[in-house]
C-alpha positions in Angstrom: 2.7 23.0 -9.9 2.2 19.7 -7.8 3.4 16.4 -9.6 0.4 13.9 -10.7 2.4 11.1 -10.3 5.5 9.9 -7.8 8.7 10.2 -9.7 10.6 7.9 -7.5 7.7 5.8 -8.5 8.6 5.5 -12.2 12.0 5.3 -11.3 13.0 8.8 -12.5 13.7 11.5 -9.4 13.0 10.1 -5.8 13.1 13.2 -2.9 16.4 12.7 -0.7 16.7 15.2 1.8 17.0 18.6 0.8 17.1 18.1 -2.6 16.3 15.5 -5.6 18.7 11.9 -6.5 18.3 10.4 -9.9 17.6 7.0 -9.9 20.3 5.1 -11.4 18.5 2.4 -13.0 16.2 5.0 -14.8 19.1 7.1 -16.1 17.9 6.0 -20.2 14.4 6.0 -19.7 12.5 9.1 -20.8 9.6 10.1 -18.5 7.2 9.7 -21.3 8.3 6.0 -22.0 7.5 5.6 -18.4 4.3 7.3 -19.1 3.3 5.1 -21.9 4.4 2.0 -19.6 2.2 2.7 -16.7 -0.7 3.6 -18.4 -1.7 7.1 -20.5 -3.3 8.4 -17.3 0.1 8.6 -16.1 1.4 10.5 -18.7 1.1 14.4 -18.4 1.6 14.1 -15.0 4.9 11.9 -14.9 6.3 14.0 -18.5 6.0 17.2 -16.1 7.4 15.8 -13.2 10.6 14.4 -15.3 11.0 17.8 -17.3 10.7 20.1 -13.4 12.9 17.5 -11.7 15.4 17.5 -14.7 16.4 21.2 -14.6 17.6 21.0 -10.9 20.4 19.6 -9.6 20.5 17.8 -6.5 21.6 20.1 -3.1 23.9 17.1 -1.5 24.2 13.0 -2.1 22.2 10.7 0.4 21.5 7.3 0.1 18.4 6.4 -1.9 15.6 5.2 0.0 14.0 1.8 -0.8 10.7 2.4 -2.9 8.7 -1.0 -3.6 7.0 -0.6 -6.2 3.8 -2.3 -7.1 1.3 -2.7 -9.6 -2.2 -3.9 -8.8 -5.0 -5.1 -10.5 -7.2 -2.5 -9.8 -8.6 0.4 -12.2 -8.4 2.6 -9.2 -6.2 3.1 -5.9 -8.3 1.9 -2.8 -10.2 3.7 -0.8 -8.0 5.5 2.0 -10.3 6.3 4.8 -9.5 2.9 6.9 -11.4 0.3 5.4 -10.8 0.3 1.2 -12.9 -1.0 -1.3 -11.5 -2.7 -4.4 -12.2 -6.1 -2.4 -9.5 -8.0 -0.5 -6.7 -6.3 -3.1 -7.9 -3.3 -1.1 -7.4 -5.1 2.3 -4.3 -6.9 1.1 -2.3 -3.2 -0.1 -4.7 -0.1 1.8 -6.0 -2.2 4.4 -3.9 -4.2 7.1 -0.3 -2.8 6.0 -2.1 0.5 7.3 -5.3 -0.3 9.6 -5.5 -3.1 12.0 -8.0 -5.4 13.6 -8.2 -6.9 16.8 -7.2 -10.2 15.4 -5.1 -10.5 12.8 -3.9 -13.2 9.9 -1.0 -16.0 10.8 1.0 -15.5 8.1 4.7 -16.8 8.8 4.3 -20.2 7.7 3.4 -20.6 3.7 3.2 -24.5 4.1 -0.5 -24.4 5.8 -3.5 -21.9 5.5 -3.3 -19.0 7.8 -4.6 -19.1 11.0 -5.4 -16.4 13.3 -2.8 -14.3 15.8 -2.9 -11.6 18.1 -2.8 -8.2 16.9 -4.4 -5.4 18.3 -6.2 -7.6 21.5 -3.5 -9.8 22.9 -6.2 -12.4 23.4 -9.7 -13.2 23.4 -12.5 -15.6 24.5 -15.8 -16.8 24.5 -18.1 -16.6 27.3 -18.7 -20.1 28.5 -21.8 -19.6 29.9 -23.1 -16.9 27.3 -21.6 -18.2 24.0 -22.8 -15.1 21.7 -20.4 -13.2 24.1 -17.1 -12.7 23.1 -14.3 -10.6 25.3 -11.3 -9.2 23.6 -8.3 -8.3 25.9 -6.5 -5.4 24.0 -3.0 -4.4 24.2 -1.3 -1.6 25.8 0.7 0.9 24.5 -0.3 1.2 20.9 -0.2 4.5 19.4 -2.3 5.4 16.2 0.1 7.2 13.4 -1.3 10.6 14.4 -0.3 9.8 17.8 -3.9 9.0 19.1 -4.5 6.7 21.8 -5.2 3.3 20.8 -8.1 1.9 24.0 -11.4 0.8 24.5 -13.1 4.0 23.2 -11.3 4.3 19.8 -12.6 0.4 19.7 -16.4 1.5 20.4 -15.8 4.8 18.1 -14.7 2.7 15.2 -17.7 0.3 15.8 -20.0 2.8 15.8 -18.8 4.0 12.6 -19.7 0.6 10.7 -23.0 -0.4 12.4 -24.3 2.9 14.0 -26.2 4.6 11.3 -27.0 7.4 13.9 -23.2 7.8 15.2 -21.3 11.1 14.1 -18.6 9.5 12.5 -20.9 6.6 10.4 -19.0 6.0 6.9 -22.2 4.9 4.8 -19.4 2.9 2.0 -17.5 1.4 5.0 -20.0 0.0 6.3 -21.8 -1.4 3.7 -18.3 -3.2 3.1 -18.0 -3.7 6.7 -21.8 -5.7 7.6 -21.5 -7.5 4.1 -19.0 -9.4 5.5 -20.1 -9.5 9.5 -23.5 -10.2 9.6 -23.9 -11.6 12.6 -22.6 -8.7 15.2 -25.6 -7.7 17.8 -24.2 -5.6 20.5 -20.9 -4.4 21.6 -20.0 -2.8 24.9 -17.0 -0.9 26.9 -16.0 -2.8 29.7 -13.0 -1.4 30.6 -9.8 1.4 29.5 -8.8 -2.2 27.6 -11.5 -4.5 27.4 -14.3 -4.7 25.0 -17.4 -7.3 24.8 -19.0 -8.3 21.1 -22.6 -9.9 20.8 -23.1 -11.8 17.8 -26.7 -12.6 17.2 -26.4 -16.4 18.0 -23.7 -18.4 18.8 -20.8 -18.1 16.3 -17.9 -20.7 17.1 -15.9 -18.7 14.2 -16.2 -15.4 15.5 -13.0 -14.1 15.4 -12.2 -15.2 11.7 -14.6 -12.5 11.4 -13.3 -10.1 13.8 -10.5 -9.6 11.7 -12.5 -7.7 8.9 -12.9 -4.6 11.5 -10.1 -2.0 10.6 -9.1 0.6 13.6 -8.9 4.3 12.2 -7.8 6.7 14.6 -11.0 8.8 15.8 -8.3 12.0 15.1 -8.4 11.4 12.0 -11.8 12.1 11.7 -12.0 15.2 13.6 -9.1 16.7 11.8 -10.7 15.9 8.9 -13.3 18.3 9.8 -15.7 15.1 10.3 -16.1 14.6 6.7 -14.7 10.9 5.7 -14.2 12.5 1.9 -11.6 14.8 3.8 -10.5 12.3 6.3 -9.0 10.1 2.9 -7.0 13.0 1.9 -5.3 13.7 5.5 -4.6 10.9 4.6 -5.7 9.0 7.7 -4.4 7.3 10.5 -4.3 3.2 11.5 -1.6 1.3 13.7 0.1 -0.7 11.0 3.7 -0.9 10.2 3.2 1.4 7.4 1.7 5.2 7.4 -0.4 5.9 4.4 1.6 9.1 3.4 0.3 10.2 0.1 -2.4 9.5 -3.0 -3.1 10.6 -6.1 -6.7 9.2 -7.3 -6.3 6.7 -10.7 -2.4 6.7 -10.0 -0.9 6.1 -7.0 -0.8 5.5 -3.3 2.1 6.1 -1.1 2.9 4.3 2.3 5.4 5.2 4.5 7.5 2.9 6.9 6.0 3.3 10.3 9.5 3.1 12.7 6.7 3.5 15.4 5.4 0.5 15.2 4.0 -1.1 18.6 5.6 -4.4 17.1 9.6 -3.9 17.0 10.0 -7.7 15.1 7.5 -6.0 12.9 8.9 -3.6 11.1 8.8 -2.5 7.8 12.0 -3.4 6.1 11.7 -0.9 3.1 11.2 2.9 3.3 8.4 3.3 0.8 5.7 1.3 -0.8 4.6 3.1 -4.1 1.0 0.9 -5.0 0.0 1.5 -8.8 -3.6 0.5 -10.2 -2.6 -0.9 -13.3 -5.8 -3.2 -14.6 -4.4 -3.7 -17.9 -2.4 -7.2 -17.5 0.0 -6.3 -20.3 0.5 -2.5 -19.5 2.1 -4.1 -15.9 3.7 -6.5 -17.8 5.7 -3.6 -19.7 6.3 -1.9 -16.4 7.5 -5.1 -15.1 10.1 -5.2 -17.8 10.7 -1.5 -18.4 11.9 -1.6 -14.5 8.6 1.1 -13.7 8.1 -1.6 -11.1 9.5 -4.2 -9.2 6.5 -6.6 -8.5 3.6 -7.1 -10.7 0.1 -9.1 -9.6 -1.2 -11.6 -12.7 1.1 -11.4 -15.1 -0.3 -12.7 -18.1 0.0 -16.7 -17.9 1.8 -16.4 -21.7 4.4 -14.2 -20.6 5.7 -16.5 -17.7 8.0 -18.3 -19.3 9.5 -15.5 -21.0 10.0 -13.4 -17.4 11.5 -16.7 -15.7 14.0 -17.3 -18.8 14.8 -13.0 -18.2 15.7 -13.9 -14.3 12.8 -12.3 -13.2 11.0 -14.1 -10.2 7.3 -15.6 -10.6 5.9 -16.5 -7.2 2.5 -18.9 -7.3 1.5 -20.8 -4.4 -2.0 -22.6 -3.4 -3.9 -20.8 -1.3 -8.0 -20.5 -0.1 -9.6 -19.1 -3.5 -12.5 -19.7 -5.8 -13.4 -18.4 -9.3 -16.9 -19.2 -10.0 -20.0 -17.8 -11.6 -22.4 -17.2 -8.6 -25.8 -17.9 -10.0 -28.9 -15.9 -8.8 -30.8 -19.1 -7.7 -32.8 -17.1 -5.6 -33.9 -14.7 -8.7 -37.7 -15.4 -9.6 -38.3 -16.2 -13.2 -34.4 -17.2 -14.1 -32.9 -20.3 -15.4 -30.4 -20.6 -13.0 -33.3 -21.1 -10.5 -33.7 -24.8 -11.7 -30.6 -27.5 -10.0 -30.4 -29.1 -13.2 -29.6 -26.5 -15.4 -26.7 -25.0 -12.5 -25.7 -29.0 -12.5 -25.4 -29.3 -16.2 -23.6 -26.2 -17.0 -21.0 -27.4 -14.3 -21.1 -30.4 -16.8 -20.7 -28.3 -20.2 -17.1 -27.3 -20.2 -13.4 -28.7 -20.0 -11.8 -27.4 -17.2 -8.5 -29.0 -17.8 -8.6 -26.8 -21.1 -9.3 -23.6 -18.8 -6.2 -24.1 -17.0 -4.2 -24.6 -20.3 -5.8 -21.5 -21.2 -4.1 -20.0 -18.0 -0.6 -21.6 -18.6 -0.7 -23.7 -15.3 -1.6 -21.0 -13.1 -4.6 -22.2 -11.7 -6.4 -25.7 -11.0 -9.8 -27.1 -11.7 -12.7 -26.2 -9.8 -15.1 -28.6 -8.7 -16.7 -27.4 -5.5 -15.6 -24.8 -3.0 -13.1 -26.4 -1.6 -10.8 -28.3 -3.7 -11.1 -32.1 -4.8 -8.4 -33.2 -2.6 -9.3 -31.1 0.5 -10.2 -33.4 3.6 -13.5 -31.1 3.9 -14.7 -31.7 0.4 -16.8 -34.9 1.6 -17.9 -37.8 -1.2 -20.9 -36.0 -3.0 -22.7 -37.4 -5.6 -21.4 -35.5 -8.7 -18.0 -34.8 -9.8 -18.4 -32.7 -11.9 -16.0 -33.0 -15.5 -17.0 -32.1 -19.0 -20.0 -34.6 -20.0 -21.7 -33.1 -22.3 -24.3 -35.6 -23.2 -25.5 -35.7 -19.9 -25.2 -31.8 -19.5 -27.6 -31.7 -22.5 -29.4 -34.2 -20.5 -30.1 -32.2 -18.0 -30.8 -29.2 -19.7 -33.4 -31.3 -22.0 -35.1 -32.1 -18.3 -35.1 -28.3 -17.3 -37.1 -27.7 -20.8 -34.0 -26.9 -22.9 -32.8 -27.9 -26.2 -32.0 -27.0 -29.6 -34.9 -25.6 -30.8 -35.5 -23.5 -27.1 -31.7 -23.3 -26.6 -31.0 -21.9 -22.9 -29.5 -18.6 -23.0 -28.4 -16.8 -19.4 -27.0 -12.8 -19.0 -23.5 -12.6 -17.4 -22.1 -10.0 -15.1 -18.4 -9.4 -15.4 -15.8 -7.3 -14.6 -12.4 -5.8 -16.5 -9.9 -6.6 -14.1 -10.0 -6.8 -9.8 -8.8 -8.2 -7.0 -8.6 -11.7 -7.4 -10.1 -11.4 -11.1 -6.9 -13.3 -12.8 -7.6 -12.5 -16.6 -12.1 -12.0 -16.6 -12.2 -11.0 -20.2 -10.3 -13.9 -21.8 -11.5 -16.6 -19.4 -15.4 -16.1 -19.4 -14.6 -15.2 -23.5 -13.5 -19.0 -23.2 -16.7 -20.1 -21.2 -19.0 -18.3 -23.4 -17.6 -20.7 -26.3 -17.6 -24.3 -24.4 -21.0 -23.8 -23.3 -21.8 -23.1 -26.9 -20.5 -25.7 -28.5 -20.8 -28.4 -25.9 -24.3 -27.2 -24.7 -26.0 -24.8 -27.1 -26.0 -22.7 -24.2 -26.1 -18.9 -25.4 -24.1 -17.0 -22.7 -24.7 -12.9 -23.1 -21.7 -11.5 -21.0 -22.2 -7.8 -19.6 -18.5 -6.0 -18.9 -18.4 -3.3 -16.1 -16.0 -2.0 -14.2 -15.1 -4.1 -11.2 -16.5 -1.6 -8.0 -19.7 -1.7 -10.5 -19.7 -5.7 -10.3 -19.0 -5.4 -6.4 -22.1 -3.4 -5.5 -24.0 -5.5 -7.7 -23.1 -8.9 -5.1 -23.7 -6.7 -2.4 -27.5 -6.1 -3.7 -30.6 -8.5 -4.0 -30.4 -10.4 -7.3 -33.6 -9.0 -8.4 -32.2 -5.4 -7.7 -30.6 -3.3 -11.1 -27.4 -3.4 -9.5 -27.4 -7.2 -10.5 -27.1 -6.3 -14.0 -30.3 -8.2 -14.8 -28.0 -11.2 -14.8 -28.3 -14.8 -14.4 -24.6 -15.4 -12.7 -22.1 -12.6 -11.7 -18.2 -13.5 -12.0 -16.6 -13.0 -8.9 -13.5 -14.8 -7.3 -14.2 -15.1 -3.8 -12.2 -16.5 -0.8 -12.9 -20.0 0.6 -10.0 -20.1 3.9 -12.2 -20.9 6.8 -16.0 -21.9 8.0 -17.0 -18.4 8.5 -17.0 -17.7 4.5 -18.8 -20.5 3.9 -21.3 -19.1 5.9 -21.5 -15.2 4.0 -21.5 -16.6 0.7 -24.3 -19.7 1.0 -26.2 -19.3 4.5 -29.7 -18.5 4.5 -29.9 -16.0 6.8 -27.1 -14.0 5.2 -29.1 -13.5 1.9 -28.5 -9.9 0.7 -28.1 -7.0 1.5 -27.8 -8.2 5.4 -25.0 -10.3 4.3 -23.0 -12.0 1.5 -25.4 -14.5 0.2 -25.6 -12.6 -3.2 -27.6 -15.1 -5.3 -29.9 -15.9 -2.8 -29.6 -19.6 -2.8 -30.9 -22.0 -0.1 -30.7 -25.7 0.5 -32.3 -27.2 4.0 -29.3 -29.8 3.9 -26.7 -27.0 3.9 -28.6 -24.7 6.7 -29.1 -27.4 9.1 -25.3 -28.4 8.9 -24.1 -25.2 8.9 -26.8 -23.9 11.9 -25.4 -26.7 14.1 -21.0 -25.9 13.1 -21.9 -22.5 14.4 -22.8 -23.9 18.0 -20.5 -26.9 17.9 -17.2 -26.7 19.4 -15.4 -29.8 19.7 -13.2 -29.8 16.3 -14.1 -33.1 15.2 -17.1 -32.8 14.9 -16.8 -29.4 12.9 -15.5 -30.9 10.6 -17.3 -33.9 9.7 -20.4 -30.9 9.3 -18.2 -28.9 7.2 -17.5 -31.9 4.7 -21.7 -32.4 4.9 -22.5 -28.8 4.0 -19.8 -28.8 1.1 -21.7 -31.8 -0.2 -24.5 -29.9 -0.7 -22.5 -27.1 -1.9 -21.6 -29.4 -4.8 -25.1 -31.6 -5.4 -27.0 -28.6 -5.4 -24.5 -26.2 -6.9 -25.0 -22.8 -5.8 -22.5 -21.4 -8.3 -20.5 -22.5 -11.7 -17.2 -24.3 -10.4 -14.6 -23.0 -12.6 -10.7 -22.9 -11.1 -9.0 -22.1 -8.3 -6.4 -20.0 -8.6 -2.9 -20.3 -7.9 -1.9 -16.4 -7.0 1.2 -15.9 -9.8 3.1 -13.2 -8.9 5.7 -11.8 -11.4 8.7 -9.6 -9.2 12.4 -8.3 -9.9 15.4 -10.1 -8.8 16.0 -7.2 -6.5 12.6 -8.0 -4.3 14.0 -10.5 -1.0 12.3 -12.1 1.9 8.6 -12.6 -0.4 6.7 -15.0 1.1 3.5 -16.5 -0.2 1.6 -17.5 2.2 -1.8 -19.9 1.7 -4.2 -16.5 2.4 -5.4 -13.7 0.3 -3.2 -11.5 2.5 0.8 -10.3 2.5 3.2 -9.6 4.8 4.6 -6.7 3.1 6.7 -5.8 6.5 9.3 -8.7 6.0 9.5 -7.6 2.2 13.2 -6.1 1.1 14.8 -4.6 -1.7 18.3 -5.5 -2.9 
């Protein structure tokens, strides 16, 4: 009989050598309170796994391995195959801990937003005389887990598997993830053993922020998995991070595995294990915070934070490039959202302050993408607070008012990457715009991979949930997002412009920021475009969120850096 669940994992019996340790600080836990900790899914699984361990003694003592143990927001583990789904919580656990990119994310220094470094090309550039042609340099010597290569070819295999529909290895849900987020790649090329060429479709000055979303599988993964990707995620497969994706149970767990391989010696994984738990429930991880099932929690529930600092446990929160809005489908024929003045006044129609009360300090108010006091914001003509008189105002120009109140659908999700607490929050928003507006707000709950295809679909499409808005926190770190989320051309499905909105003001900014590159002058065309982003509000501004963390005193070396992204390679166990 094969164990459903990890045992070291709920702190119970943990593999060592040739036979099985007992975890000392689970010695007066039963494996059915650990069960009923994690989550009942958990249950049959972990009971039999407690009750088989239990009547054998261990062969010989060995020195317990370290086994982080997390618990995610998500209502399922990621997708394993080299590029998950379950947004960037995917990417942040099952994605660059395992799979790399070309380029990857600068994050050693928590006091700025991350930039860009090295990873799997030890440089790149832009063709001076050809500027949609990029040239990536990549490094020698890299190995994939299964012992693969890493060259030229495995770069040109993997590309083919996101935007070749006709290639042998094409992963249709990869890719779909893959060109929602890089709409703008053209060509790509072999030029040498280890050099590849990129064409974007015009010139891109932020190109590589969006190089970074192309995770590198090793093409023997594939073929061993008999060239099915379904069997491929239960090799599992193989990347060139500094941890090996070494088991996974579907709803319960995925194991990584320290990579002592790694290409990057200061690199290395400092624990042995990482055991990742979806756990969507905020105060079922809360429990398994406490009960010691875990050692590091995302979101706990804002209520509980003073309580788990006062118990010595550490809560982590940090500012860092995030956004969690409503985006409206202004693109959507026949909806309300289609008018600026009604997306103005609802930005008008609720206390934000109040939100982040509601959230015990753990995030700040929204106002535009960027936050209020960001040097790109730029001086637009609303700042948006809660007036309600002159939301009703508005909504009395739009054709609204008490006797033909406004009422708008809402697509939202359970829990998710990035989510915080969806069910409470837009439960909040459906009662300020109420009473402050009159607004009727009909919220529609699905499951959060639900509410992701839907934002990857036109919002006239059923996957939109015939909704007005969907509620989706989104990142907001560089240029390059800008661009997915509110360029015209990138209207879905070809990209990430899931409400299909479009200002003139905003597309001729942001055409000439993709050809510009003297930084100055970036900038000052970033802080124009954001002013349109916030006069001619292409979603609801809500809060930006400040990424609480809740961890045991035994987690060392956390760092929380300004990105949506961990380095879970520098993280230790006491």
């Amino acid at each position: 009989m094969l164990p459903l669940a990890d045992p070291c994992l709920a702190g119970l019996w943990c593999s060592a050598g040739n036979g099985w340790e007992r975890n000392d600080m689970a010695r007066n836990t039963t494996p059915w309170a650990v069960a009923v900790a994690l989550g009942g899914g958990l249950a049959t699984g972990l009971l039999a796994t407690g009750l088989m361990a239990a009547s054998s003694q261990p062969a010989q003592a060995q020195p317990a391995p370290k086994v982080l143990r997390i618990a995610m927001t998500a209502t399922d583990v990621p997708t394993t195959t080299g590029m998950p789904n379950n947004g960037f919580e995917g990417m942040r656990f099952l994605g660059y801990p395992v799979f790399e990119a070309l380029v990857g994310w600068d994050l050693s220094d928590p006091s700025k937003p991350a930039g860009l470094r090295p990873a799997l090309a030890e440089r790149w550039e832009q063709d001076a005389q050809a500027p949609k042609t990029w040239r990536f340099f990549l490094r020698r010597g890299v190995q994939f887990h299964d012992g693969t290569p890493f060259n030229a070819d495995a770069v040109i295999w993997n590309l083919d598997r996101f935007f070749r529909n006709d290639s042998p290895q094409f992963d249709a849900a990869g890719s779909a993830i893959t060109r929602g987020r890089i709409p703008v790649l053209a060509s790509y090329r072999k030029v040498d053993d280890f050099t590849v060429e990129m064409e974007t479709t015009r010139p891109v000055s932020y190109w590589p922020y969006l190089a970074v979303y192309i995770l590198q599988t090793s093409p023997g993964s594939f073929e061993q998995g008999g060239r099915d990707w379904a069997r491929v995620a239960a090799l599992p497969p193989a990347g060139t991070g500094p941890f090996r994706l070494s088991r996974f149970v579907p709803r319960q767990l995925a194991e990584l595995s320290r990579n002592d391989a790694y290409w990057d010696a200061n690199g290395r994984a400092q624990v042995d294990r990482i055991a990742l738990v979806p756990t969507p429930e905020a105060n079922t991880r809360l429990a398994a915070l406490r009960g010691n099932q875990v050692d590091w929690i995302e979101v706990p529930p804002p209520d509980a934070i003073p309580s788990l600092r006062q118990a010595g446990f550490q809560v982590v929160t940090g500012s860092y490039p995030h956004v969690w809005p409503w985006v409206f489908a202004a693109g959507k024929p026949g909806s309300p959202v289609g008018d600026v003045r009604v997306r103005q006044a609802l930005n008008y129609c609720f206390d934000r302050a109040e939100m982040v009360a509601l959230l015990n300090n753990t995030a700040e108010p929204s106002v535009g993408y960027f936050k209020a006091n960001d040097p790109n914001f730029g001086n637009p003509q609303n700042r948006y607070r809660l007036d309600a008189a002159r939301g009703r105002a508005l909504l009395a120009e739009a054709g609204y008012n008490a006797q033909r109140p406004l009422a708008i659908r809402v697509g939202i999700s359970t829990s998710g990457s990035g989510q915080m607490l969806p069910l409470p929050m837009n439960e909040f928003l459906q009662q300020a715009l109420q009473q402050n507006c009159g607004v009727r707000v009909n919220l529609e709950v699905v499951e959060w991979n639900t509410l992701l295809g839907g934002l990857r679909a036109e919002p006239t499409q059923p996957q939109w949930l015939n909704a007005d808005a969907l509620n989706i926190s989104l990142v907001s770190s560089d240029a390059s997002q800008m661009g997915r989320w509110f360029y015209s051309p990138n209207f879905t499905p070809r990209g990430s412009n899931a409400g299909h909105w479009r200002d003139e003001g905003f597309d001729a900014a942001f055409a000439a920021l993709e050809q510009e590159r003297d930084p100055a002058r970036i900038a000052a065309l970033l802080r124009t475009a954001h002013e349109r982003l916030v006069d001619n509000p292409p979603w609801l501004w809500i809060v930006h969120d400040l990424n609480p963390r809740a961890m045991s005193r035994r987690v060392r070396n956390f760092v929380s850096p300004q990105s949506w992204f961990v380095d879970l390679a520098r993280v230790d166990l006491q």
